[in-house]
N, C-alpha and C positions, 0 to 999 in steps of 0.2 A: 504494500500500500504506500502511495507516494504523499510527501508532504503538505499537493494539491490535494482537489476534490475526489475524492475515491467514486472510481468507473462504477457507481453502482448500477446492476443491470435492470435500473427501473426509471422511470421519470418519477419527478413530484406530483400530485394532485392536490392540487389547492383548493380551497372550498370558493366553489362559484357562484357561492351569493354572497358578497365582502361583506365582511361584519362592521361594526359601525367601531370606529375607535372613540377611547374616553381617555380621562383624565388626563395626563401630559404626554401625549404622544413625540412632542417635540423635544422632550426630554431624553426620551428612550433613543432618537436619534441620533443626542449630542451624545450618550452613554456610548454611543459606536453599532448598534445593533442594523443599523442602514443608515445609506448614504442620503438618503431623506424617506420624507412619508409617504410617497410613492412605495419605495424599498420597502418601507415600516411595515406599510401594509400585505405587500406580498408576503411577508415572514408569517403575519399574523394569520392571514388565510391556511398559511400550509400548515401551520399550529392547531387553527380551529377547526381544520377537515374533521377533527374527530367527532364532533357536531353535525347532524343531517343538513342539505343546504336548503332544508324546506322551513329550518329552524331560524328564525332572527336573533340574533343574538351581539351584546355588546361587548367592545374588548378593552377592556383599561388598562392602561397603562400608568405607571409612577417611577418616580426614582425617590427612594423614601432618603436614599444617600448617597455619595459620592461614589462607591462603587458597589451599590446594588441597585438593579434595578425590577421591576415587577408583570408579568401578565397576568389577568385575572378576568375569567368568563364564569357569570357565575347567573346560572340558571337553576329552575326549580329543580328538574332532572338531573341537569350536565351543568359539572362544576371544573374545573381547571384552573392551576394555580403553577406558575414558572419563575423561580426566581435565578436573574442573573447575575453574579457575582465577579468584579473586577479585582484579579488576584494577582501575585508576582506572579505565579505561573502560570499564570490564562486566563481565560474565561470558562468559570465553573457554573454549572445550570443546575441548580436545587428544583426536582421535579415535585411540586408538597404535594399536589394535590390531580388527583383525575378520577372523575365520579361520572361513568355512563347512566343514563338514564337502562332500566331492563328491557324495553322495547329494543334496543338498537345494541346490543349486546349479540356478540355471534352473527355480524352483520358486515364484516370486514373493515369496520372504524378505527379499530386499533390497529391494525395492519396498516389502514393507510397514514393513520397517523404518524407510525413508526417508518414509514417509508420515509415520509416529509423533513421528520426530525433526521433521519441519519441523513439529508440532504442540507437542511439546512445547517446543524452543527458542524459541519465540512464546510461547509460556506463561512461560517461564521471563527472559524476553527478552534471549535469548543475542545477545552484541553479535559474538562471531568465532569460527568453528571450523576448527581444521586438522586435516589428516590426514595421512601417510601413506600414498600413495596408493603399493599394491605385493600381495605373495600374490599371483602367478601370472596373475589377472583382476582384481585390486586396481586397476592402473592405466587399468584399459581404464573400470572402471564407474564409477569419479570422474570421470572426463573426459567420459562421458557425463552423466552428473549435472550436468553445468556447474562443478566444481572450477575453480578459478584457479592457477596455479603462483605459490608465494611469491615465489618470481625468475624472471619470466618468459624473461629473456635467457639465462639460466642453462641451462635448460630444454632454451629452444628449441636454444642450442649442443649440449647431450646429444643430442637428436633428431636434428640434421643429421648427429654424429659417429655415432651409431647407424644411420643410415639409409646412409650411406656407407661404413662398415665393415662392417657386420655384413648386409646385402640379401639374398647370398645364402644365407648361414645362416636368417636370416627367411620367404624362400620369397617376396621381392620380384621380381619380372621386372626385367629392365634397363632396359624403355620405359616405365615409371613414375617411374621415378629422378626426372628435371628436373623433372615437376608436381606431384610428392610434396614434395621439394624447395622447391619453391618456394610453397607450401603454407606450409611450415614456416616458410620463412623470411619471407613475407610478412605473415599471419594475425596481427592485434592483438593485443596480451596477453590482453585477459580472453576472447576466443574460442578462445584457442591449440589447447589440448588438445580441446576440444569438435571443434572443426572436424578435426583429424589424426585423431582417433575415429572422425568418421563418411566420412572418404577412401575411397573407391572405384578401382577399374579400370573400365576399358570395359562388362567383362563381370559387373560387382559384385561383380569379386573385395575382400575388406575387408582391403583393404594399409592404411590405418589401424590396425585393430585386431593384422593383424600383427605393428605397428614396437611399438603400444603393451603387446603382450601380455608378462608376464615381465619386465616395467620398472617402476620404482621414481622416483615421482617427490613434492617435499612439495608441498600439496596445499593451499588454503585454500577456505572458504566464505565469503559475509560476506550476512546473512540480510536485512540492509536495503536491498540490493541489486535493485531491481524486476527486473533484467533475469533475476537467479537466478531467482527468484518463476515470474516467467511461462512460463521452461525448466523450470522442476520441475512447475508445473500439464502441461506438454505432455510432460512425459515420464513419471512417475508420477501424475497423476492418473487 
């Protein structure tokens, strides 16, 4: 991966009914995010695809401080929250918040979102983004995505304590326990959550997805990373 825009083998899709921007958009400009409101706003579109475009929707902008600055779409359903942060080492994107409405779930939103965003943090040459990975399937779709847990050990301790506590509340069979388990305990950091995501049974029942559903875990991306690269061409492109 070159220290341009990565050849990703997709286009952007931007949401084609522009959202209306708020609060200081002019601000967000001078923060560097586009070379004006023109720019601003294409950014904002390929941000807010994750929104249907039959949806109206407003997009605020702030800069609460010298180097952070704020998006925030916040609808009764669909909630979205990006904070950007100006660092010695780059620009860091704190992802707080992403709440689909359930009608538009399993709908290919978050796919496209996530196309836009590996398009635009290239563009923008976002050096790290965290998230939050949680909302009910929050955790299961980062960890497919190739999220990294900020504290891996951390993590993985939750996981075991979760899987061992709480199996049958889960809807875990008893003779998955010890490979599930051991799964968890074995699995490198940067595959951690990736690899318990995609854990099976015999019969493909998704005791991954099980342990991971309704769990809360912080989340990182780091986009110079080939091996994210090549996981995200195979799973969204």
């Amino acid at each position: 991966m070159s220290d341009g825009e990565p050849p990703w083998p997709w286009q952007a899709e931007p949401r084609r009914s522009p959202p209306t921007l708020a609060g200081n958009p002019e601000a967000a400009v001078a923060f560097g995010l586009a070379d004006d409101l023109d720019g601003l706003m294409d950014l904002t579109r390929m941000i807010a695809a994750v929104i249907p475009d039959d949806i109206d929707c407003t997009a605020t902008w702030t800069v609460p401080s010298r180097g952070r600055c704020v998006l925030a779409i916040d609808l009764p359903e669909w909630k979205l929250q990006q904070t950007f942060h100006r660092l010695p080492h780059g620009l860091e994107v704190e992802f707080d918040m992403l709440v689909l409405a359930a009608t538009s779930r399993r709908r290919g939103f978050t796919k496209r979102l996530i196309r836009n965003l590996a398009i635009a943090y290239a563009r923008l040459r976002v050096a790290y983004i965290k998230v939050l990975a949680n909302h009910i399937d929050g955790a299961l779709v980062w960890a497919r995505l190739g999220a990294q847990p900020l504290d891996a050990e951390y993590e993985r301790t939750r996981l075991l304590e979760r899987l061992v506590n709480d199996h049958e509340t889960l809807g875990i069979a008893v003779e998955y326990l010890e490979d599930l388990y051991r799964t968890i305990e074995r699995t490198p950091a940067p595959s951690l959550m990736r690899q318990v995501a995609a854990f099976e049974g015999e019969k493909g029942e998704p005791l991954g997805e099980m342990l991971l559903r309704n769990h809360a875990w912080q989340a990182y991306w780091d986009p110079r990373d080939p091996d994210l690269y090549n996981h995200l061409k195979d799973v969204v492109g």
